[in-house]
mmCIF file of the N, C-alpha and C atoms, coordinates in Angstrom:
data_MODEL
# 
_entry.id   MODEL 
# 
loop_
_atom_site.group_PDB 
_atom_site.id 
_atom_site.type_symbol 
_atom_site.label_atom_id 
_atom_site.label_alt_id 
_atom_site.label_comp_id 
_atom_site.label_asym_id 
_atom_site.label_entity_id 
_atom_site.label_seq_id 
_atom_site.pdbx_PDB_ins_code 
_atom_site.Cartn_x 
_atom_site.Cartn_y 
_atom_site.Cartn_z 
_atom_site.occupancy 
_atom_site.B_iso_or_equiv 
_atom_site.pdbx_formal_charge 
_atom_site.auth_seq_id 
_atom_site.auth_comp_id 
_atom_site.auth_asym_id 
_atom_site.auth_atom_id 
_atom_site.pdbx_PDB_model_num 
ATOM 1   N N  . UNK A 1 1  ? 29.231  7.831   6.053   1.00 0.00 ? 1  UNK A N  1 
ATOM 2   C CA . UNK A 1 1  ? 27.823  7.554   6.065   1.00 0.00 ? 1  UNK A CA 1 
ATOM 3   C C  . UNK A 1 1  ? 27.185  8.218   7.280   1.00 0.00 ? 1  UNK A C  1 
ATOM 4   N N  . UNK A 1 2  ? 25.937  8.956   7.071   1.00 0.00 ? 2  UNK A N  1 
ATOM 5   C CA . UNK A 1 2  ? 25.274  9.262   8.207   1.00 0.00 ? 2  UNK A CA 1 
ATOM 6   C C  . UNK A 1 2  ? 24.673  8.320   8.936   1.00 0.00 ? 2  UNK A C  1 
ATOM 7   N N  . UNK A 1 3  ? 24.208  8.827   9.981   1.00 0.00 ? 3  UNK A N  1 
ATOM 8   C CA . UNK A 1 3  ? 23.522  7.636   11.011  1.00 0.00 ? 3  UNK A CA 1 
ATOM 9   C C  . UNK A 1 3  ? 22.317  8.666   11.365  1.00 0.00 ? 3  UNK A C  1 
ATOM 10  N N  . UNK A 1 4  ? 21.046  7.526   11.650  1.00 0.00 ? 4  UNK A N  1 
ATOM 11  C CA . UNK A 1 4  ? 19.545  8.043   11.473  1.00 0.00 ? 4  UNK A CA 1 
ATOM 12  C C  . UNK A 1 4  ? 18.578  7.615   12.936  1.00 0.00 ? 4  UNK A C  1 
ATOM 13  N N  . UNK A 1 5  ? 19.000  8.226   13.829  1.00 0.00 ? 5  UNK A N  1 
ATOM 14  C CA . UNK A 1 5  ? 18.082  7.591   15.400  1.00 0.00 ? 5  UNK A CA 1 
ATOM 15  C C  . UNK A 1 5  ? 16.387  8.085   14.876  1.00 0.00 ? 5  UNK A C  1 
ATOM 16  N N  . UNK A 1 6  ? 15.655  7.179   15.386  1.00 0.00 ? 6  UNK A N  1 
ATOM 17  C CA . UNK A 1 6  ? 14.171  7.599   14.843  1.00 0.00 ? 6  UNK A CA 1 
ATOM 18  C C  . UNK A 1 6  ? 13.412  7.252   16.404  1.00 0.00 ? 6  UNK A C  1 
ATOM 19  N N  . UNK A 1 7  ? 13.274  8.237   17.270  1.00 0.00 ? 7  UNK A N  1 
ATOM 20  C CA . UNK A 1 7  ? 12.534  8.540   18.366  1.00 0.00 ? 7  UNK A CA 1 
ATOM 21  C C  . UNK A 1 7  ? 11.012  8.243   18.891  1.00 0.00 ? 7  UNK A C  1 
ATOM 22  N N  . UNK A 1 8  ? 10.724  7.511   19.239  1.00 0.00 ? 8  UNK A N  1 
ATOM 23  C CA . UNK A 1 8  ? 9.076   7.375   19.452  1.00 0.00 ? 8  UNK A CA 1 
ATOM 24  C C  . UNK A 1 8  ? 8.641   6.397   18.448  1.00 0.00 ? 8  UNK A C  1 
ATOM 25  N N  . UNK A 1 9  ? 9.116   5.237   18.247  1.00 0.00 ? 9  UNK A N  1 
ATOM 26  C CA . UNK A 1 9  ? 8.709   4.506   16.741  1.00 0.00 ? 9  UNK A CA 1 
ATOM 27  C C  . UNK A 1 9  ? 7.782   3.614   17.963  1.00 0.00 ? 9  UNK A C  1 
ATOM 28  N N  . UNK A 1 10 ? 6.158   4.136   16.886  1.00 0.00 ? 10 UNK A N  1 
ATOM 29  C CA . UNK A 1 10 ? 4.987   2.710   17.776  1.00 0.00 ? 10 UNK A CA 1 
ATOM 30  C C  . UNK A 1 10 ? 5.731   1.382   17.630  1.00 0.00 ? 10 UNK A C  1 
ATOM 31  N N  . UNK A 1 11 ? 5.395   0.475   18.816  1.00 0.00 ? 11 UNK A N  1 
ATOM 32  C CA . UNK A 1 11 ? 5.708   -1.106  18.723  1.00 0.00 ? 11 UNK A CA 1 
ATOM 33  C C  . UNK A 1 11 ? 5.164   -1.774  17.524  1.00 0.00 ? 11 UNK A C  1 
ATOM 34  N N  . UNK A 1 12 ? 4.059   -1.418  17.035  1.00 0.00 ? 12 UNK A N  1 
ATOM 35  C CA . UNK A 1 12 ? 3.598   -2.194  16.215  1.00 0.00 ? 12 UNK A CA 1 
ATOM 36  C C  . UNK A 1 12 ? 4.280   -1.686  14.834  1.00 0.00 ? 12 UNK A C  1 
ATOM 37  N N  . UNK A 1 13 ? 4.486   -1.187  14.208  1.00 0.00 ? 13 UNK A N  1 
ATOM 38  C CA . UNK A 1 13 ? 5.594   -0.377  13.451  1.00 0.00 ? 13 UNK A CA 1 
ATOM 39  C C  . UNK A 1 13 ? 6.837   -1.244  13.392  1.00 0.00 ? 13 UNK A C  1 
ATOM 40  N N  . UNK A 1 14 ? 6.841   -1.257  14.638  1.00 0.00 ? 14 UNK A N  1 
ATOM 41  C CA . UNK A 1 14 ? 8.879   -1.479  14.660  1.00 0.00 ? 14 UNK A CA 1 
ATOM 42  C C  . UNK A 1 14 ? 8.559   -3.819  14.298  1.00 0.00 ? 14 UNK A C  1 
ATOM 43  N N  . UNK A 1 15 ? 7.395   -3.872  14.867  1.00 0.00 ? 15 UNK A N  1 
ATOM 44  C CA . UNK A 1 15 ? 7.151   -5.617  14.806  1.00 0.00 ? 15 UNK A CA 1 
ATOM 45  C C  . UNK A 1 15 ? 6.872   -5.705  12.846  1.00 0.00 ? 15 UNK A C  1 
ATOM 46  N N  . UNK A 1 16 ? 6.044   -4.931  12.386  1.00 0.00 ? 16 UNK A N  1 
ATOM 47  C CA . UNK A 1 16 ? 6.072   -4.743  10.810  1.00 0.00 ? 16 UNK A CA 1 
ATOM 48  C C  . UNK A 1 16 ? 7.368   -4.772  10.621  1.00 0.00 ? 16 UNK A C  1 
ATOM 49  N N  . UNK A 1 17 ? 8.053   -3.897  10.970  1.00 0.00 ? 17 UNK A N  1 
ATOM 50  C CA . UNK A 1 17 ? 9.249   -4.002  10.332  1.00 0.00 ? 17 UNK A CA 1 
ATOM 51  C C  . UNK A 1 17 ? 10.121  -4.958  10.317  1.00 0.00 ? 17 UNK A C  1 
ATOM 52  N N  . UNK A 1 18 ? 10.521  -5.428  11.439  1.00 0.00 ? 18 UNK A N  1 
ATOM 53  C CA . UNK A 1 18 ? 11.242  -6.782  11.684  1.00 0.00 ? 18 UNK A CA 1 
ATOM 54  C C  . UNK A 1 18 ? 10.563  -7.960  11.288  1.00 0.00 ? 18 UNK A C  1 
ATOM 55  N N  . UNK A 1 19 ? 9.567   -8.044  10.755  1.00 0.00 ? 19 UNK A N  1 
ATOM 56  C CA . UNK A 1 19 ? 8.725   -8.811  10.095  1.00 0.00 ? 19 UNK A CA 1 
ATOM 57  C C  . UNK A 1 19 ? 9.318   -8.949  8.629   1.00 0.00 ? 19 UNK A C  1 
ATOM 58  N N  . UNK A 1 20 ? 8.821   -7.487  8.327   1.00 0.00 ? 20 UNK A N  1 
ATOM 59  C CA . UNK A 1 20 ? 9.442   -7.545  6.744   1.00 0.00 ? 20 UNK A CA 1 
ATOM 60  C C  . UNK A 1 20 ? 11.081  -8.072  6.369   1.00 0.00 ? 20 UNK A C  1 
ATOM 61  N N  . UNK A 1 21 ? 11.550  -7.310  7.671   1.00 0.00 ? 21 UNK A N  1 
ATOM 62  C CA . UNK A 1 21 ? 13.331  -7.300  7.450   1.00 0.00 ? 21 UNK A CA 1 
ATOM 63  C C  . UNK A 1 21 ? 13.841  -9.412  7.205   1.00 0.00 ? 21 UNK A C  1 
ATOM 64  N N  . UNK A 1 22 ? 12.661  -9.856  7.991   1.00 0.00 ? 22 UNK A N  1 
ATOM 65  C CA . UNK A 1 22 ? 13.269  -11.153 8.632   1.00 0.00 ? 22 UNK A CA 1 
ATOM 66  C C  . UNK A 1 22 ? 12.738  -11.839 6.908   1.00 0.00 ? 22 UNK A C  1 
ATOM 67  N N  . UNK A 1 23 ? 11.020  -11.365 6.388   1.00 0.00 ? 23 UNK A N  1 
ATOM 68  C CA . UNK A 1 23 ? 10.940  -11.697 4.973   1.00 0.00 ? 23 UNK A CA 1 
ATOM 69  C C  . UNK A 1 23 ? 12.035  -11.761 3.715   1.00 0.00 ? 23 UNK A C  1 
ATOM 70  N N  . UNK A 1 24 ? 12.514  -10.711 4.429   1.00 0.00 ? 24 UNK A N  1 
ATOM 71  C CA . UNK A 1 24 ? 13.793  -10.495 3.369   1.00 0.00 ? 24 UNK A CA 1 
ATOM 72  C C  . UNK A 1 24 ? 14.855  -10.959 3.457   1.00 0.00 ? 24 UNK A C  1 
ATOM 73  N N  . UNK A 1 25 ? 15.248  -11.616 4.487   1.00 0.00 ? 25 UNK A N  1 
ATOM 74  C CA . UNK A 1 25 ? 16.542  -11.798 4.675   1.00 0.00 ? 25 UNK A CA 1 
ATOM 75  C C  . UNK A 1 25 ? 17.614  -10.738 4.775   1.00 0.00 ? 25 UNK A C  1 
ATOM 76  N N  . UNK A 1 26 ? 17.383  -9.589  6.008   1.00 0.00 ? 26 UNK A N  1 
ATOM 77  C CA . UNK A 1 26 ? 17.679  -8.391  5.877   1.00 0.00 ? 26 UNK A CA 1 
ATOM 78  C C  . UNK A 1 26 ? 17.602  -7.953  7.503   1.00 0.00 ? 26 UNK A C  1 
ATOM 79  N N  . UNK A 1 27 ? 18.850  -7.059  7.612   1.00 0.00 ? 27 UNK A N  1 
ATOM 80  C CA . UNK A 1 27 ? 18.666  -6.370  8.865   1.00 0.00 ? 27 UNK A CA 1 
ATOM 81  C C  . UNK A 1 27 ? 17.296  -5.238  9.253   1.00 0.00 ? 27 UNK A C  1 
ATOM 82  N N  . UNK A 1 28 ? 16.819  -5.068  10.986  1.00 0.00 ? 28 UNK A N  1 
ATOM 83  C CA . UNK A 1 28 ? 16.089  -3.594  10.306  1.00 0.00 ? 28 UNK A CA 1 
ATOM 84  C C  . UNK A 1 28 ? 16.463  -3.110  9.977   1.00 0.00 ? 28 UNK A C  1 
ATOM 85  N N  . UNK A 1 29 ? 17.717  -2.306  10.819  1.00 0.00 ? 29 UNK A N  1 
ATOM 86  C CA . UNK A 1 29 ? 18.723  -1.181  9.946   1.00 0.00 ? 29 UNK A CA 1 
ATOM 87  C C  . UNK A 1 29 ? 18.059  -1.100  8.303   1.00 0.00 ? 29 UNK A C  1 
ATOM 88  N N  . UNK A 1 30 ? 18.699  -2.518  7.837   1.00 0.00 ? 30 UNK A N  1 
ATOM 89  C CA . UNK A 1 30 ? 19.113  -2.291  5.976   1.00 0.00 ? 30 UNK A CA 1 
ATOM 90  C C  . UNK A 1 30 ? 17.598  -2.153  5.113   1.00 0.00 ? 30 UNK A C  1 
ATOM 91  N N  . UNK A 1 31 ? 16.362  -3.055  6.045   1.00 0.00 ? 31 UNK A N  1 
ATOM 92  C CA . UNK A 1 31 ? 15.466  -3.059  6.265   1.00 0.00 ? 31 UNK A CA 1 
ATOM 93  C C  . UNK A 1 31 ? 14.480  -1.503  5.770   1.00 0.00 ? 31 UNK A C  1 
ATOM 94  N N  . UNK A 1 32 ? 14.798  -0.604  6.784   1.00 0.00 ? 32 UNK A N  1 
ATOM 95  C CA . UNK A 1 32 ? 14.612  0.563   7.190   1.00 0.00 ? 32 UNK A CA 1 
ATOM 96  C C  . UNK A 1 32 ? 15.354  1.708   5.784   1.00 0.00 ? 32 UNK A C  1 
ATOM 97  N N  . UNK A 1 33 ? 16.553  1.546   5.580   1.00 0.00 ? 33 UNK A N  1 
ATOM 98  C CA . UNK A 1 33 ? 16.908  1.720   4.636   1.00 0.00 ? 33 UNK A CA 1 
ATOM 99  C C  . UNK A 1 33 ? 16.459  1.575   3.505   1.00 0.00 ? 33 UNK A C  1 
ATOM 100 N N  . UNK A 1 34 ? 16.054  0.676   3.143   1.00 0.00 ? 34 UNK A N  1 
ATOM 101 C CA . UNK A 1 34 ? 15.746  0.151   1.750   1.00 0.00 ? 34 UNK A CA 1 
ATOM 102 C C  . UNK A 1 34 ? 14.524  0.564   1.803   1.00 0.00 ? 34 UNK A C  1 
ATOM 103 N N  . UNK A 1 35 ? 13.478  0.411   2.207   1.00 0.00 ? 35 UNK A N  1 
ATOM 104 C CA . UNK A 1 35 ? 12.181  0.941   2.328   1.00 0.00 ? 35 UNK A CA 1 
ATOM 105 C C  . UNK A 1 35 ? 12.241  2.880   2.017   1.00 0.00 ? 35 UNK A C  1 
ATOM 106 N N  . UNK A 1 36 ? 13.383  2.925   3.223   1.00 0.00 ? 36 UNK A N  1 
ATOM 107 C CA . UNK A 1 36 ? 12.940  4.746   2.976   1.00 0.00 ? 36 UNK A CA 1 
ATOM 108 C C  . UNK A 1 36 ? 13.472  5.111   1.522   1.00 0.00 ? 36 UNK A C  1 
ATOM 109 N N  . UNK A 1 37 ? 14.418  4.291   0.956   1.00 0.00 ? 37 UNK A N  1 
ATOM 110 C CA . UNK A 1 37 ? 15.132  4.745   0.038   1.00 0.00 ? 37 UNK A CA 1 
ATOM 111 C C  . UNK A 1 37 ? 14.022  4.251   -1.303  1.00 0.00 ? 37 UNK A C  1 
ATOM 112 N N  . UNK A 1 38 ? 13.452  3.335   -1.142  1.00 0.00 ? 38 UNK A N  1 
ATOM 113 C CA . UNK A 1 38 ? 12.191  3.116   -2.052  1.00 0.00 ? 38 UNK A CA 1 
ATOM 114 C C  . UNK A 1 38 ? 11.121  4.153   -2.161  1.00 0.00 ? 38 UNK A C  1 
ATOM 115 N N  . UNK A 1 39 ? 10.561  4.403   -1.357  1.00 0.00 ? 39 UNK A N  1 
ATOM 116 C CA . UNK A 1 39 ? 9.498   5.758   -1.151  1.00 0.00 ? 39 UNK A CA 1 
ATOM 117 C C  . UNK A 1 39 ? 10.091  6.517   -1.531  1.00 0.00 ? 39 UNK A C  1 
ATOM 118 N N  . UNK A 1 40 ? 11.342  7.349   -1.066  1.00 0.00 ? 40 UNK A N  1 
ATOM 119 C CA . UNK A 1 40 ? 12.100  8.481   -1.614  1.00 0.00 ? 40 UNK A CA 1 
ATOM 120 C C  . UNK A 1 40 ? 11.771  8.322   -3.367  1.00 0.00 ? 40 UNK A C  1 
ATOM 121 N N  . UNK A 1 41 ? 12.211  7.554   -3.953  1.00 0.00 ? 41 UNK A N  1 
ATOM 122 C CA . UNK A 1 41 ? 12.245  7.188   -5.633  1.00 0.00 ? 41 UNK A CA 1 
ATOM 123 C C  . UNK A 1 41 ? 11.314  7.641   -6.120  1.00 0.00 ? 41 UNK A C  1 
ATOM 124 N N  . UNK A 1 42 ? 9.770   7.515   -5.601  1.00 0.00 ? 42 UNK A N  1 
ATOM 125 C CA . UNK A 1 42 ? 8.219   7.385   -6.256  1.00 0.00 ? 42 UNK A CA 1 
ATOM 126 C C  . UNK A 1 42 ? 8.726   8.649   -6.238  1.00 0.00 ? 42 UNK A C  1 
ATOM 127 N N  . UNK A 1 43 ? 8.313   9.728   -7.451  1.00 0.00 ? 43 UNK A N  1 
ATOM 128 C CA . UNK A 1 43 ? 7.749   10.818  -7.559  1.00 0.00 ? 43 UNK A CA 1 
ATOM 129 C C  . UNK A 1 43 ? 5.949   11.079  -7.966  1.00 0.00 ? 43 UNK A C  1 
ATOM 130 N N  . UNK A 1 44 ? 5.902   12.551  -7.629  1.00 0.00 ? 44 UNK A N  1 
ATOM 131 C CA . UNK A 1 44 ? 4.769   12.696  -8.182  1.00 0.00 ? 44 UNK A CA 1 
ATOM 132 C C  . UNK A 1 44 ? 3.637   12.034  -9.132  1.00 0.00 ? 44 UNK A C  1 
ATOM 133 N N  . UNK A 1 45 ? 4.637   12.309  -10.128 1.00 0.00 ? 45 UNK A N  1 
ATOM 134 C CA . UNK A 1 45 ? 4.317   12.058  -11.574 1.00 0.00 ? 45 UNK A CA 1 
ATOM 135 C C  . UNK A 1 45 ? 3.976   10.683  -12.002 1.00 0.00 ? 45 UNK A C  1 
ATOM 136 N N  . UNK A 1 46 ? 4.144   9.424   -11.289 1.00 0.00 ? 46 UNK A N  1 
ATOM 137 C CA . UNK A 1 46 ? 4.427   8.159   -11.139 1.00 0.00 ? 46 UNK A CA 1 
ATOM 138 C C  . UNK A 1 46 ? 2.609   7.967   -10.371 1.00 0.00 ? 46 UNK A C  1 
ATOM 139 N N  . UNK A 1 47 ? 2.827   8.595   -9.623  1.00 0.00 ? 47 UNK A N  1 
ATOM 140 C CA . UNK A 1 47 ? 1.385   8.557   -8.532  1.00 0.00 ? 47 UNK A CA 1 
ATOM 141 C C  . UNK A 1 47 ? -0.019  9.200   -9.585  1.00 0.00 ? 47 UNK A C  1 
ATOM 142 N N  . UNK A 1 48 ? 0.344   10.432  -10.090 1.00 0.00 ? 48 UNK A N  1 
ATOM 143 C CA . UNK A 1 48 ? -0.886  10.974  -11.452 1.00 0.00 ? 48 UNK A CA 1 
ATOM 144 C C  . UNK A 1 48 ? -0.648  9.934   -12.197 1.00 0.00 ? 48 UNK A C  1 
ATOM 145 N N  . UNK A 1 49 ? 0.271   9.545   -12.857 1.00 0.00 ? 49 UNK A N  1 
ATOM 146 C CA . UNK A 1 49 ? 0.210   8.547   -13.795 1.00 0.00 ? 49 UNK A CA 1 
ATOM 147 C C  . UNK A 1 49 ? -0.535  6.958   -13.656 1.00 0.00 ? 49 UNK A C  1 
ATOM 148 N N  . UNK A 1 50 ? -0.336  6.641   -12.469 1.00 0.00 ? 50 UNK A N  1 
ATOM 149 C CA . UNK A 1 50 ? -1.161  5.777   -12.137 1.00 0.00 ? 50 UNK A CA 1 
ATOM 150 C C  . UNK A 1 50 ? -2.667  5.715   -11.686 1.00 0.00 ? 50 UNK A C  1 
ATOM 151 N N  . UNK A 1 51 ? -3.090  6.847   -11.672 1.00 0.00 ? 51 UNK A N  1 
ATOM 152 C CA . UNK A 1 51 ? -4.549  7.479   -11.213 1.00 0.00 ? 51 UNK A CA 1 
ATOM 153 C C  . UNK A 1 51 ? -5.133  7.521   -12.617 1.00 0.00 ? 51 UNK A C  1 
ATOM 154 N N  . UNK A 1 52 ? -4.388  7.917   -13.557 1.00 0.00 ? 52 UNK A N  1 
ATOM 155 C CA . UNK A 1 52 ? -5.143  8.112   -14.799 1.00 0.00 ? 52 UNK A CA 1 
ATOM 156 C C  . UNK A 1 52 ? -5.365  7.234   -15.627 1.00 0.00 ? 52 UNK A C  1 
ATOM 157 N N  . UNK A 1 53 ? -4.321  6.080   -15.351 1.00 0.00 ? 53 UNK A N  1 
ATOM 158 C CA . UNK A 1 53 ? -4.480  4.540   -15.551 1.00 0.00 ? 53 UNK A CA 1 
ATOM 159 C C  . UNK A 1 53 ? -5.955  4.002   -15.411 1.00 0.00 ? 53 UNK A C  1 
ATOM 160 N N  . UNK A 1 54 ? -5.879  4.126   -13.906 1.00 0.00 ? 54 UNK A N  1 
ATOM 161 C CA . UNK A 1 54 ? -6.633  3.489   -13.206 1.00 0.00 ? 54 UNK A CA 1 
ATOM 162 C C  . UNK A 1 54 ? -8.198  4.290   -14.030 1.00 0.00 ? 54 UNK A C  1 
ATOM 163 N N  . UNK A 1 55 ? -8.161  5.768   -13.615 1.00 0.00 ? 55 UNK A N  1 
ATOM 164 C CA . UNK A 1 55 ? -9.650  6.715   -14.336 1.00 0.00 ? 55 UNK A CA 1 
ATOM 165 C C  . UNK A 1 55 ? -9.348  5.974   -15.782 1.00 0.00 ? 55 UNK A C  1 
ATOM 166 N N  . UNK A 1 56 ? -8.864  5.532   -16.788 1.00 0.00 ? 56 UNK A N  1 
ATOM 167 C CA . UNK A 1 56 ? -8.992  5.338   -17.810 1.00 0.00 ? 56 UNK A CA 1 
ATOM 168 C C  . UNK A 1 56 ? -9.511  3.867   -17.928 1.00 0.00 ? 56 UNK A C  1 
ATOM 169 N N  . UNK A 1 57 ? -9.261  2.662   -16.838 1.00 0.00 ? 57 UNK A N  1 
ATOM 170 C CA . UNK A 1 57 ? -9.692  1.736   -17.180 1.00 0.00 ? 57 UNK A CA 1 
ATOM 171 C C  . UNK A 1 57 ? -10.887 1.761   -16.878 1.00 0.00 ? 57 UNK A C  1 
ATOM 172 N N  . UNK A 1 58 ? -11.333 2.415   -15.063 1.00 0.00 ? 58 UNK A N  1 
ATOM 173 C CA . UNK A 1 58 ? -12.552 2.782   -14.703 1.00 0.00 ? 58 UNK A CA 1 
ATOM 174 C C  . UNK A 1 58 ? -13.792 3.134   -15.500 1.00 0.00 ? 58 UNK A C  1 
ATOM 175 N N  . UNK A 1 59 ? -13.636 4.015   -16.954 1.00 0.00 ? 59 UNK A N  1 
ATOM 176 C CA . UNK A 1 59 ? -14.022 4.664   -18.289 1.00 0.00 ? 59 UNK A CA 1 
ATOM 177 C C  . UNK A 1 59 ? -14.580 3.652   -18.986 1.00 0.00 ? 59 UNK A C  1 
ATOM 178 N N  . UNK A 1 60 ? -13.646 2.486   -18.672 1.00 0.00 ? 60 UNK A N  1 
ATOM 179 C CA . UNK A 1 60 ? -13.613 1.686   -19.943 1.00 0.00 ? 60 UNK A CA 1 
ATOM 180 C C  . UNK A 1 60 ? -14.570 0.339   -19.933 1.00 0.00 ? 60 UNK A C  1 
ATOM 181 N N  . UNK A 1 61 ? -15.174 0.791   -18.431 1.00 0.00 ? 61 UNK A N  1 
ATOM 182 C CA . UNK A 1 61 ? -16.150 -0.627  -18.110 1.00 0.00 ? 61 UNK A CA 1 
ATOM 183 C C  . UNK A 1 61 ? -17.253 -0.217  -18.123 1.00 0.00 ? 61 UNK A C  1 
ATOM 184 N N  . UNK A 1 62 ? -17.372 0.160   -19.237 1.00 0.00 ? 62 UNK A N  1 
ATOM 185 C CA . UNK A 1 62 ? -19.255 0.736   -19.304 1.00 0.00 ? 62 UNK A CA 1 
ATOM 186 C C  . UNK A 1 62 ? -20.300 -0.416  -19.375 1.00 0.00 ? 62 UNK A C  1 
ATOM 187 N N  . UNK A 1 63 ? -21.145 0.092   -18.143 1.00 0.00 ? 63 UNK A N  1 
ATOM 188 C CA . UNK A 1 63 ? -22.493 -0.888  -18.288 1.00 0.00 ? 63 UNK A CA 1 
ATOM 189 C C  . UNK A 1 63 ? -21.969 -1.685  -16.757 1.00 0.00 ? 63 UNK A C  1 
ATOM 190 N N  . UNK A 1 64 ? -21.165 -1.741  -16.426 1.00 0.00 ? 64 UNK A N  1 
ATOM 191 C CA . UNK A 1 64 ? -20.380 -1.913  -15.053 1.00 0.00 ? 64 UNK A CA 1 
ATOM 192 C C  . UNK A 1 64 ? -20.978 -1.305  -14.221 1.00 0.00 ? 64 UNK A C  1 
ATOM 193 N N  . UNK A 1 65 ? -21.946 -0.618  -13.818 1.00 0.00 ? 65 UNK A N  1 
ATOM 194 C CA . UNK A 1 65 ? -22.187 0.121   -12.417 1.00 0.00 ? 65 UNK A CA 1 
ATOM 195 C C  . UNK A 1 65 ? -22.688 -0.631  -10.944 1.00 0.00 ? 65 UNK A C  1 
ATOM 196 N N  . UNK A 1 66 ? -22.034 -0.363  -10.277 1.00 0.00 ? 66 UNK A N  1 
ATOM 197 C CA . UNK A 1 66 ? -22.393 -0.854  -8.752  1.00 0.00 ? 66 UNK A CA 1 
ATOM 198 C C  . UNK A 1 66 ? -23.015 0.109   -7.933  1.00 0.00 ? 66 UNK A C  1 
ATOM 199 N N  . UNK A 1 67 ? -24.409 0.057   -6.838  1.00 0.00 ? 67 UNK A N  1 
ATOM 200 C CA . UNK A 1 67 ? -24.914 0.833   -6.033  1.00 0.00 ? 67 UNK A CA 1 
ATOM 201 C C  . UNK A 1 67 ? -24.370 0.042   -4.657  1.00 0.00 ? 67 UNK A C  1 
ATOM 202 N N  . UNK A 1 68 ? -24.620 1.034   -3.663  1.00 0.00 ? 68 UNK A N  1 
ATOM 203 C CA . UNK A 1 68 ? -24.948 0.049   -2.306  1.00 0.00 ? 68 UNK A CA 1 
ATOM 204 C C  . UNK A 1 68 ? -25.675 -0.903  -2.260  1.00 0.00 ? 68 UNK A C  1 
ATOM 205 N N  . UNK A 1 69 ? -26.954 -0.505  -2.562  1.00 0.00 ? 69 UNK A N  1 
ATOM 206 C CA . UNK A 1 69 ? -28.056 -1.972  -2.769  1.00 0.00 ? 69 UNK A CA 1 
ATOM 207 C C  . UNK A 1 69 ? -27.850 -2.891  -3.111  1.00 0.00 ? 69 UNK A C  1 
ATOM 208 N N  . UNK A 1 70 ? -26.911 -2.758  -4.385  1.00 0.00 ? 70 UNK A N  1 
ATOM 209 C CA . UNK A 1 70 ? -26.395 -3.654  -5.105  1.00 0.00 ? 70 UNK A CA 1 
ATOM 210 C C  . UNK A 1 70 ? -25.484 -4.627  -4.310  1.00 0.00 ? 70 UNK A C  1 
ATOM 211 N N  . UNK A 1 71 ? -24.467 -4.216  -3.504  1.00 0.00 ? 71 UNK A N  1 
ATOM 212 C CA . UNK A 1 71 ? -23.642 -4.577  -3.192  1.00 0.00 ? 71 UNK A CA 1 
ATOM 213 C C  . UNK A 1 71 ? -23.833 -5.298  -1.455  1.00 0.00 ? 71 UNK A C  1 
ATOM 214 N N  . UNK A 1 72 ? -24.991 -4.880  -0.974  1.00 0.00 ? 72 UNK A N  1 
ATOM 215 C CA . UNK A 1 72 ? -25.538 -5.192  -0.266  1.00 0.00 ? 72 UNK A CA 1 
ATOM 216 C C  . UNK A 1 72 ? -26.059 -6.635  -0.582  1.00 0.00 ? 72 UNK A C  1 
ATOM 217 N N  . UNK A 1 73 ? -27.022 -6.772  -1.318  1.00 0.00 ? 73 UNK A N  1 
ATOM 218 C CA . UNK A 1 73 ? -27.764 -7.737  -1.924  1.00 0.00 ? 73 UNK A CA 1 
ATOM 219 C C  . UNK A 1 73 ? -26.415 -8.641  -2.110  1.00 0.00 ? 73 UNK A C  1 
ATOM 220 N N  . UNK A 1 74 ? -25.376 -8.563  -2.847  1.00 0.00 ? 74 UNK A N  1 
ATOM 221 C CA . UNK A 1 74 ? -24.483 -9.813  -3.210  1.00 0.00 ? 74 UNK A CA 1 
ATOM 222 C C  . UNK A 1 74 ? -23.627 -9.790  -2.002  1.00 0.00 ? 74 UNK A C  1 
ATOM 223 N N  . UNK A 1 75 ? -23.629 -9.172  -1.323  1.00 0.00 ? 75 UNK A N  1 
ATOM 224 C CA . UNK A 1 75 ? -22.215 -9.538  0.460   1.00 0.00 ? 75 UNK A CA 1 
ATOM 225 C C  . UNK A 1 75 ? -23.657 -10.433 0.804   1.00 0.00 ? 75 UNK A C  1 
ATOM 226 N N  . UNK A 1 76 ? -25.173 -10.573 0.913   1.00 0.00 ? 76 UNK A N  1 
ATOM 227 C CA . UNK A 1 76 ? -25.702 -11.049 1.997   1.00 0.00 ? 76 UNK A CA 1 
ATOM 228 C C  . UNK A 1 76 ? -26.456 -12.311 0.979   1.00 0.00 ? 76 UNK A C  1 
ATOM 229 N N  . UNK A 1 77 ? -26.233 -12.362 -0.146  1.00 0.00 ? 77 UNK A N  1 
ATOM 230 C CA . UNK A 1 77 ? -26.842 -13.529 -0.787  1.00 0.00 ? 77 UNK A CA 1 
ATOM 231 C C  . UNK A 1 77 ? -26.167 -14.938 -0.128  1.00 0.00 ? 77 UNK A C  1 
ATOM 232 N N  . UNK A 1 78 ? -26.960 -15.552 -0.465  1.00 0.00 ? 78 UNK A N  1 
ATOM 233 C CA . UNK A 1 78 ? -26.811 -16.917 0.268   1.00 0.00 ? 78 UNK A CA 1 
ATOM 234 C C  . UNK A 1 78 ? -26.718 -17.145 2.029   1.00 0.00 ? 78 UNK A C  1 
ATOM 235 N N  . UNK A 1 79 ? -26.708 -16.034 2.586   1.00 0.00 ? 79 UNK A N  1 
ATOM 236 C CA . UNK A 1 79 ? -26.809 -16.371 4.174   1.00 0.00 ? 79 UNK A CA 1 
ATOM 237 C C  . UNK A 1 79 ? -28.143 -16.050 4.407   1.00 0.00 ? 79 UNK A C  1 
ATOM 238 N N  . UNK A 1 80 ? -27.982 -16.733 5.405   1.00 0.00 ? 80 UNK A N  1 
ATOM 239 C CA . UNK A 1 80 ? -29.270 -16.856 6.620   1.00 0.00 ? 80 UNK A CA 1 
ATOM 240 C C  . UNK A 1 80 ? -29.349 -16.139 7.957   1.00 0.00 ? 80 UNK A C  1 
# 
C-alpha cells in the first residue's frame, strides 16, 4: 500500500475532517481515504447528467417565475 503525506492542510479543513471521521466512526486516515476514493468515482457524465435533470425539472415549472423584487418582498414580509 502506498502512503499519502498532504502538506499545508488549512486547520479548518483538517477540524471538518475529524469531524466527519468521528461522524462516522472512522479514522482520519480511513476518513481521508474514503472521501478521496468517493470523489475519484463521480465521473463526468454523472455531473451532465444531473444538470439536465435538474434543466429538465427547471422546464417543467412553468408559470413558476421568481424576480428579485419578488423575492425581496417575501424575505422582508412580515418584519418591521
Amino acid at each position: 500500500m502506498a502512503t499519502l503525506t498532504i502538506k499545508g492542510l488549512p486547520k479548518e479543513l483538517h477540524e471538518r475532517l475529524k469531524f466527519s471521521a468521528g461522524q462516522h466512526h472512522r479514522s482520519i486516515n480511513k476518513e481521508a481515504i474514503t472521501l478521496l476514493g468517493e470523489s475519484l468515482e463521480r465521473t463526468p457524465a454523472e455531473g451532465e447528467a444531473l444538470l439536465k435533470r435538474a434543466m429538465d425539472i427547471r422546464a417543467s415549472l412553468t408559470g413558476f417565475r421568481t424576480g428579485e423584487t419578488a423575492l425581496n418582498k417575501a424575505k422582508s414580509s412580515g418584519r418591521r
